[in-house]
C-alpha positions as a printed NumPy array, in Angstrom:
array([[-52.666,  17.479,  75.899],
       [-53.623,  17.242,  79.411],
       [-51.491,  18.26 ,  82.807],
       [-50.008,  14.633,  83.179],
       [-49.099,  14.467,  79.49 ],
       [-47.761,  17.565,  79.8  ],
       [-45.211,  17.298,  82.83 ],
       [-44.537,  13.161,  82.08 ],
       [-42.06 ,  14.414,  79.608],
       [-40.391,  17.201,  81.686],
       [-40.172,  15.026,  84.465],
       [-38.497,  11.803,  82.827],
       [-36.288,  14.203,  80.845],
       [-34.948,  15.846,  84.581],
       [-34.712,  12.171,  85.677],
       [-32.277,  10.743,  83.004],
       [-30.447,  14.323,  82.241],
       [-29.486,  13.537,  86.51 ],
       [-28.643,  10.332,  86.022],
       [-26.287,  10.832,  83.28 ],
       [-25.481,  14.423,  85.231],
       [-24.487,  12.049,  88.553],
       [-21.918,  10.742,  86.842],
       [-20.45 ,  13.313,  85.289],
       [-20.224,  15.233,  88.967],
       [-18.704,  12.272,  90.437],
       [-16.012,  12.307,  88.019],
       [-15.68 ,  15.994,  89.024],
       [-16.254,  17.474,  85.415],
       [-17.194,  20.323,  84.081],
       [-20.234,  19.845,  83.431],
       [-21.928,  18.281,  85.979],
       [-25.549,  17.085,  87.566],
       [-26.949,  20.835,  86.286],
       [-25.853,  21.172,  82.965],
       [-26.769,  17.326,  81.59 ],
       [-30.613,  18.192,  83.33 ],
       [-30.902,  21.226,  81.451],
       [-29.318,  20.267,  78.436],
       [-32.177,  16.706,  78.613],
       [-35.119,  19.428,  79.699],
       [-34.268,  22.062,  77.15 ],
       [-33.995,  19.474,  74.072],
       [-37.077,  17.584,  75.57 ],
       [-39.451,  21.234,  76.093],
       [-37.783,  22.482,  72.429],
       [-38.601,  19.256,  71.013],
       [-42.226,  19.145,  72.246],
       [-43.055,  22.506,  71.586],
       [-41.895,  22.152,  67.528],
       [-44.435,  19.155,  67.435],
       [-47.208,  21.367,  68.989],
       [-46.712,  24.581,  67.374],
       [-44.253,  23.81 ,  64.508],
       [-45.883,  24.976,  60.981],
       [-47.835,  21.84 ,  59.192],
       [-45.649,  19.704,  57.286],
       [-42.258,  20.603,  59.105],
       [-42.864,  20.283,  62.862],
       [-39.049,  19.312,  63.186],
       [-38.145,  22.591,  62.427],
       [-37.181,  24.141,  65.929],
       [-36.053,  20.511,  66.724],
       [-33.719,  20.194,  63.928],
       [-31.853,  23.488,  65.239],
       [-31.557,  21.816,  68.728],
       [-28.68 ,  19.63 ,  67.305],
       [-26.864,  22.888,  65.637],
       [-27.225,  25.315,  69.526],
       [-26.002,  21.875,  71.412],
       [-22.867,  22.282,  69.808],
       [-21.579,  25.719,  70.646],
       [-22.542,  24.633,  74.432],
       [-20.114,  21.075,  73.833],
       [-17.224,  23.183,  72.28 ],
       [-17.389,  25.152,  75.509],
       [-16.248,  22.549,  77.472],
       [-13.228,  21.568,  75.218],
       [ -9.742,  22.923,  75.518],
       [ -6.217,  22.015,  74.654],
       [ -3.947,  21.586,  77.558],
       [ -0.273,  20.803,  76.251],
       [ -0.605,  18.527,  73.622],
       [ -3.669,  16.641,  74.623],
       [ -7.431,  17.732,  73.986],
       [ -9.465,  17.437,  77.256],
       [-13.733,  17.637,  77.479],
       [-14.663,  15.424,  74.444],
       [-16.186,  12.939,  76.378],
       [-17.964,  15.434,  78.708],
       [-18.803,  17.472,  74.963],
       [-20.462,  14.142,  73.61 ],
       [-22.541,  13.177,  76.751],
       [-23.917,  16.739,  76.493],
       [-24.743,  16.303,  72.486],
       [-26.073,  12.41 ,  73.753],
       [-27.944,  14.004,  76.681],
       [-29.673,  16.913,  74.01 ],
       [-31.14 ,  13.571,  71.781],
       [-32.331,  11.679,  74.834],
       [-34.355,  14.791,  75.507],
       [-35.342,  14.838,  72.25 ],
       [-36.472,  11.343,  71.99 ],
       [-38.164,  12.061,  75.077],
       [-40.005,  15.065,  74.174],
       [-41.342,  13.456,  70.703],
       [-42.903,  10.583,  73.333],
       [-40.555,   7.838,  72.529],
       [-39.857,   6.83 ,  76.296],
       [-38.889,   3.027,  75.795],
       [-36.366,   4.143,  73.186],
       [-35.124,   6.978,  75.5  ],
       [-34.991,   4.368,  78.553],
       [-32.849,   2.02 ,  76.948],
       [-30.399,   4.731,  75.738],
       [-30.282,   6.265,  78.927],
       [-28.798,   2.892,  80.329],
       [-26.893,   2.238,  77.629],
       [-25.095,   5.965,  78.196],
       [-24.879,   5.414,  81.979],
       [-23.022,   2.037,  81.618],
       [-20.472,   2.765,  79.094],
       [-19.737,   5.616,  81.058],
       [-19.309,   3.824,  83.794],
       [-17.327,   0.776,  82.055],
       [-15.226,   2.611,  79.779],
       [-13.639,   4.354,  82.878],
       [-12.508,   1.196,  83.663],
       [-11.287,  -0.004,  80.771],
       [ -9.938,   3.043,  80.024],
       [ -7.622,   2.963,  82.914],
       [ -6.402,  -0.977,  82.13 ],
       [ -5.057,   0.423,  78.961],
       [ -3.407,   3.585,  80.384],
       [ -1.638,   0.655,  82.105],
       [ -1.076,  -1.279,  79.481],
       [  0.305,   2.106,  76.743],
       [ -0.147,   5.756,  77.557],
       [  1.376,   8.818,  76.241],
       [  2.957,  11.794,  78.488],
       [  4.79 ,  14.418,  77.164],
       [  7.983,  15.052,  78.581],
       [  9.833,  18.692,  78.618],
       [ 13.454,  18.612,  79.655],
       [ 15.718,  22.11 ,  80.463],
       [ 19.301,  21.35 ,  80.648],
       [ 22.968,  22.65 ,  80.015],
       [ 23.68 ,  22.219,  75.892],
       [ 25.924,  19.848,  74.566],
       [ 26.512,  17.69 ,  71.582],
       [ 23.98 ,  14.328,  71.644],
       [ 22.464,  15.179,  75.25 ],
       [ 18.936,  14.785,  73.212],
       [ 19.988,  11.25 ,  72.233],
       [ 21.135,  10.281,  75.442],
       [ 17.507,  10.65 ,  77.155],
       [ 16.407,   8.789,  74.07 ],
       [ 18.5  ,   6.108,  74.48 ],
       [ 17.133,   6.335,  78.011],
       [ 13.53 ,   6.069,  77.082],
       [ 14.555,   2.999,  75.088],
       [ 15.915,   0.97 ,  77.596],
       [ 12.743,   1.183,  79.849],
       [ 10.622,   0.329,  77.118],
       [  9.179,   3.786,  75.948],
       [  8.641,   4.978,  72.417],
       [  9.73 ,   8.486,  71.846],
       [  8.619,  11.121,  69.76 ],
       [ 11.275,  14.794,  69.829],
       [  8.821,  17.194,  68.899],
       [  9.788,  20.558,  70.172],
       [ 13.561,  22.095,  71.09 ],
       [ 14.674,  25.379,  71.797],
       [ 18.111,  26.782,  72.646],
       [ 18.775,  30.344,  74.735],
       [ 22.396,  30.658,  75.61 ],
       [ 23.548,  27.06 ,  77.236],
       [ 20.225,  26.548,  77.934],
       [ 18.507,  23.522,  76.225],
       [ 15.402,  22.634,  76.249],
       [ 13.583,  18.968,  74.488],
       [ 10.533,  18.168,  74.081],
       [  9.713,  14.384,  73.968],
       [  6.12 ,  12.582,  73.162],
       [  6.644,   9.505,  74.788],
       [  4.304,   6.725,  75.19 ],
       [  4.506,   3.639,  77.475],
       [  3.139,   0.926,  80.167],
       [  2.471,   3.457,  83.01 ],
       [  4.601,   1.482,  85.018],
       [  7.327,   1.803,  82.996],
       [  6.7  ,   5.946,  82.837],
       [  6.988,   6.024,  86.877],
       [ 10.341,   3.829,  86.679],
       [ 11.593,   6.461,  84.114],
       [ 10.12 ,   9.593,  85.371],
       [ 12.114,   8.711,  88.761],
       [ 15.541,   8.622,  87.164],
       [ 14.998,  11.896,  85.651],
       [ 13.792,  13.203,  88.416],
       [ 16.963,  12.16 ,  90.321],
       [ 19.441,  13.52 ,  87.576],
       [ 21.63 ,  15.88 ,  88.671],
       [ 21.86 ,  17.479,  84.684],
       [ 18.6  ,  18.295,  84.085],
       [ 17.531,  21.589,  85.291],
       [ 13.565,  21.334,  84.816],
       [ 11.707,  18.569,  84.098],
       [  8.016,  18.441,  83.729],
       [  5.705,  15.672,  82.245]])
């Protein structure tokens, strides 16, 4: 292979690893612009080394181990925060970002163009439409402290019921006259900032958080 051929890979894969990376930043992720570029350029240089020095007859070798190292970097960037899971998109765009460097680094730039676009737009999109349906039904989880007494859980219930929320009692604990719920409760988002603003207001409850 000559220079050109040589650096035409590295180069595209730094180009669509940014791209993709822009995004990411913008959204103020984890990882960002620098991770998605190195994650493209190390599955692209990987990718084209195995097909110029892999043994004869399995020059997928190195690449095929690409896909198996990608994932301990992706399950870095997930965590558990309460009861929701946070980083799996950002842990799939790095896992999408290793094959377009792949792609790229076995020569298949057409194929690694149009999934380039095709990442950048429905990461773009699906932010949108991901926020008209937190609109339309989203799920908080609601942790109330209050003084104990007999049906105080099903009183909140029956408060979540008559502004439209389904709830879910999941957790409760009891230390002296100390009560606290804990409530899954899913909803119009509109209808969580009507409800969140009467407990807020409630003289009984001790702590709230959501």
């Amino acid at each position: 292979m000559n220079l050109f051929e040589d650096l035409l890979p590295i180069l595209f894969s730094v180009f669509v690893g940014g791209i993709i990376g822009i995004e990411r930043e913008y959204q103020l992720k984890s990882a960002g612009l620098r991770t998605m570029i190195l994650v493209t350029l190390g599955a692209c240089i990987f990718t084209m080394l195995s097909m110029n020095f892999g043994s004869p007859g399995s020059p997928d070798r190195i690449a095929a181990n690409i896909i198996t190292g990608i994932g301990f970097v992706g399950a870095g960037v997930i965590f558990k925060e309460d009861s929701r899971v946070s980083g799996l998109t950002t842990a799939v765009t790095i896992w999408i970002c290793a094959a377009l460097g792949m792609t790229i680094g076995a020569g298949y730039y057409q194929e690694a163009t149009i999934g380039s676009i095709v990442v950048f737009l429905l990461l773009i999109m699906f932010k949108y439409v991901q926020t008209i349906i937190d609109k339309i039904s989203v799920r908080y989880t609601y942790q109330i402290t209050l003084p104990y007494e007999d049906g105080v859980a099903e009183k909140y219930e029956q408060i979540f019921k008559e502004h439209q929320l389904t709830s879910f009692r999941s957790k409760q604990a009891r230390i002296g006259d100390q009560y606290t719920i804990t409530w899954r409760v899913q909803g119009s988002a509109e209808k969580h900032k009507t409800c969140t603003g009467i407990l807020l207001n409630d003289q009984l409850i001790e702590e709230f958080r959501f």
